[in-house]
C-alpha distance (Angstrom), angle and dihedral (degrees) to the residues before:
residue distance angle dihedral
X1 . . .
X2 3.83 . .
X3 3.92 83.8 .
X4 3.75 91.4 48.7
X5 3.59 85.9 60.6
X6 3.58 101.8 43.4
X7 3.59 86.0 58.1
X8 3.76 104.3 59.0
X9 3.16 97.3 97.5
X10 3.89 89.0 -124.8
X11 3.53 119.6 142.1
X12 3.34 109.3 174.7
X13 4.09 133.5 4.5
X14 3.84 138.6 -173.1
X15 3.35 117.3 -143.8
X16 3.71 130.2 174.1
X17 3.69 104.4 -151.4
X18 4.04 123.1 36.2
X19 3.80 101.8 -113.8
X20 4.12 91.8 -119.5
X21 3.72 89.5 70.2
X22 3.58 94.2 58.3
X23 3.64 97.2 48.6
X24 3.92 108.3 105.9
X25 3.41 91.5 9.6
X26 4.00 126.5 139.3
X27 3.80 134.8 -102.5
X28 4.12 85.7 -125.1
X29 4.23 85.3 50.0
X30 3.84 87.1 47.6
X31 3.63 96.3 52.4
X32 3.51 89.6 42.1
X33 3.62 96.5 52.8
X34 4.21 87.7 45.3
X35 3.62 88.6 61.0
X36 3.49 102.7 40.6
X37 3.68 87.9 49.7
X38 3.67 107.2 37.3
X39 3.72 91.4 52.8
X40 3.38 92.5 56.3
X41 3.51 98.4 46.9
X42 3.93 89.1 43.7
X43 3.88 87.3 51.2
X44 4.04 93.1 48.7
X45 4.30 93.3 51.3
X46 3.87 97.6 41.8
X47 3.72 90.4 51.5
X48 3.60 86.5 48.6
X49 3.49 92.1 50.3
X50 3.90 100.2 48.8
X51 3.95 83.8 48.8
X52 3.86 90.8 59.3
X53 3.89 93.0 50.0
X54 3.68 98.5 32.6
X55 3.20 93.4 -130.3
X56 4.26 126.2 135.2
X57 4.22 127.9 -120.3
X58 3.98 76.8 -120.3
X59 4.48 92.8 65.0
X60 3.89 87.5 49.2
X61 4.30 107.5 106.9
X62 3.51 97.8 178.1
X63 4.11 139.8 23.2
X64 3.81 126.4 -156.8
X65 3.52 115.2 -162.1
X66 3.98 118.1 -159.9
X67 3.81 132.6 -165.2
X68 3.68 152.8 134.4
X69 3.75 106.7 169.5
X70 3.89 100.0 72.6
X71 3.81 130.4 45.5
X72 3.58 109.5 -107.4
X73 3.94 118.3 -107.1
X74 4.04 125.0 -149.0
X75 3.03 101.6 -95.9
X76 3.83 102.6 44.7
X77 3.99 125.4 -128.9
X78 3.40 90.9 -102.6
X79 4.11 93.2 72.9
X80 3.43 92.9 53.3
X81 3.73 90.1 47.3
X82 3.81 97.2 48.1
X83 4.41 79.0 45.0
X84 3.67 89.7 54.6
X85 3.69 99.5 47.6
X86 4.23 100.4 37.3
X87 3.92 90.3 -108.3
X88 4.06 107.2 -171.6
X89 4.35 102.3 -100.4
X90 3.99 85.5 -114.5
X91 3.64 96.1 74.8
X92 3.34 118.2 135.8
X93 4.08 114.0 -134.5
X94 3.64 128.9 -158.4
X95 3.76 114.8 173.6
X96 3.80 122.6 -167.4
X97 3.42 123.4 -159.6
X98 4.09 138.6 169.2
X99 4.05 95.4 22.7
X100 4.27 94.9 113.1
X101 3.47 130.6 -158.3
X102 3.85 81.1 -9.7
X103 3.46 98.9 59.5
X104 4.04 95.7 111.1
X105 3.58 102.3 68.4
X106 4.07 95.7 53.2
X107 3.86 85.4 46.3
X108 4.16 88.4 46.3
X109 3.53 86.8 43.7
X110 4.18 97.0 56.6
X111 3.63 85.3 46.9
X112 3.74 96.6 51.8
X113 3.63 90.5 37.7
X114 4.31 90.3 54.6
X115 3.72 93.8 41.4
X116 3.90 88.6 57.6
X117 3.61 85.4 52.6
X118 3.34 97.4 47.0
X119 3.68 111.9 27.2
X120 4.17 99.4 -178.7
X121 3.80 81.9 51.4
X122 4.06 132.8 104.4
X123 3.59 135.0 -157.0
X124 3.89 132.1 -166.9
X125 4.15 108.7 -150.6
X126 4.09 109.2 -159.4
X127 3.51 127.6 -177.1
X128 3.30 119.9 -175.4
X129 4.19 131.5 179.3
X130 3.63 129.8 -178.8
X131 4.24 98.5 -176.9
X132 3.23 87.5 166.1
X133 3.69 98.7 75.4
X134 3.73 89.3 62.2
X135 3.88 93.1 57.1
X136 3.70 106.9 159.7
X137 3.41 122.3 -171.4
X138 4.33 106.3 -148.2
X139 3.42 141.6 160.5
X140 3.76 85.4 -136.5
X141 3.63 120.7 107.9
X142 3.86 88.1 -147.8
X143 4.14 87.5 63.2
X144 3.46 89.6 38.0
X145 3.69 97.6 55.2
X146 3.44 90.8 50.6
X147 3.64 100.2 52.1
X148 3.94 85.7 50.5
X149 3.97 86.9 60.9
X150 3.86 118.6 23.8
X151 3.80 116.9 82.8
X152 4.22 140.3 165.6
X153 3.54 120.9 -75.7
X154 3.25 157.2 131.7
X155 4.22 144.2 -148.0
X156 3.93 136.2 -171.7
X157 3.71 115.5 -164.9
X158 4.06 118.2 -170.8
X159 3.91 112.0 -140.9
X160 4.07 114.5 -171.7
X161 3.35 128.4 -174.1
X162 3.62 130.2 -115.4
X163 3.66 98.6 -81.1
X164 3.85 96.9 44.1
X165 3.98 100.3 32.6
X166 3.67 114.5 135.5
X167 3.88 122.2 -171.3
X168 3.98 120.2 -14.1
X169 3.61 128.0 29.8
X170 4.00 137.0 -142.4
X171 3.70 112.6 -129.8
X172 3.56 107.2 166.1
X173 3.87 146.8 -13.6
X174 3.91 123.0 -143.1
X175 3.89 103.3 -168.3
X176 4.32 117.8 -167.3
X177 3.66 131.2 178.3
X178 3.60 128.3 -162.9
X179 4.20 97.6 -156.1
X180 3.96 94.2 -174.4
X181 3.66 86.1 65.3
X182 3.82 97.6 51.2
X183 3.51 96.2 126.7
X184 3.46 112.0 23.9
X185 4.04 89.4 98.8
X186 4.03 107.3 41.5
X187 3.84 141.3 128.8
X188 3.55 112.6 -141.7
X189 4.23 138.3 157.9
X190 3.88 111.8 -80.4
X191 3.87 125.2 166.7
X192 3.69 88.0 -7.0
X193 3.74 93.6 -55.9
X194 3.62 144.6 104.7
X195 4.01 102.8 -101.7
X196 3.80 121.5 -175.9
X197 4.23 116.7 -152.8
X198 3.22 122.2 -155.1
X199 3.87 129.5 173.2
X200 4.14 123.5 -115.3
X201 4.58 79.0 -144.9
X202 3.47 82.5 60.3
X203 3.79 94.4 127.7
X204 3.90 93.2 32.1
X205 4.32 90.7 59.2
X206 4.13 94.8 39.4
X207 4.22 102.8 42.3
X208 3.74 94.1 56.4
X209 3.89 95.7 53.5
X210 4.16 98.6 40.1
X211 3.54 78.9 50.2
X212 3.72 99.3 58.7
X213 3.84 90.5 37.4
X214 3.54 90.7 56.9
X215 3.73 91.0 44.8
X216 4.18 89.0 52.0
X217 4.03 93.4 47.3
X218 3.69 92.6 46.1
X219 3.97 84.3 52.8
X220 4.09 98.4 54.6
């Protein structure tokens, strides 16, 4: 397993609890710990964002919220985001749950998708993951190749609309799913616990489909 680890290719994580206090813990003191941590993380890189474009929580129209490692609460993150911050009460709020590692591009897409709708509009995309609230300690190399890679973290991207766009712009999206492998990559509920899967093949299932999508957008 050590090897396994060494391997990775990781160099350096952040993670926001140490992994012994999550051992033995329960799924309520998971999801607790996902919300407690995600917000703040969530909080921390849409500041940071706003900063960089000078721009207030008050100009923001419409708020994507993106995440796979926590199981979505009525009312979404993204309320108690838009709370936090002083978010006008006409945002518009899209959360996206369930989509994985993948999760950014359907949350890019919405955003692109709204701001071509409307163009004096802007959207704030955040993704947020706390993997480490689902630490799983397994025998299986699966589990263990996941706890060698997944991490805490969170990103805010700023998507404007054609008459307020700064900087780079979306042409196109080229979306393709590989059903067979469906659940080959998944967190589900195991023992009682949070547990996240993750294939040894990982490489071999992934490389061969960015490959062809690359081939396909460098095509158009």
């Amino acid at each position: 397993y050590r090897d396994l680890f060494l391997s990775a290719g990781i160099e350096k994580r952040h993670l926001c609890l140490d992994p012994a206090e999550v051992v033995g813990t329960s799924p309520q003191d998971q999801q607790d710990n996902y919300q407690k941590f995600a917000l703040d993380l969530s909080l921390k890189a849409v500041r940071d964002c706003l900063e960089r474009a000078n721009l207030s929580p008050q100009e923001i129209d419409h708020l994507i919220y993106v995440s796979c490692t926590g199981f979505f609460t009525s009312p979404a993150m993204n309320w108690e985001i838009a709370y936090q911050l002083g978010m006008r009460g006409d945002v518009i709020h899209t959360p996206i749950s369930g989509a994985g590692c993948a999760g950014a591009g359907p949350g890019l897409r919405r955003a692109w998708e709204f701001e071509r709708l409307y163009p004096q509009s802007r959207t704030l995309l955040v993704t947020a993951e706390v993997s480490n609230a689902a630490f799983h300690p397994s025998q299986d190399l699966g589990v263990v190749l996941g706890n060698s890679l997944f991490a805490d973290g969170a990103s805010c991207y700023l998507v404007e609309g054609e008459t307020t766009r700064r900087g780079l712009t979306i042409l196109d999206f080229l979306v393709r799913h590989d059903y067979q492998n469906r659940n080959t990559v998944a967190m589900i509920v195991a023992d009682q616990r949070y547990k996240l899967i993750l294939p040894l093949r990982t490489s071999e299932l992934s490389t061969p489909m960015a490959k062809k999508v690359a081939e396909e957008l460098l095509a158009l």
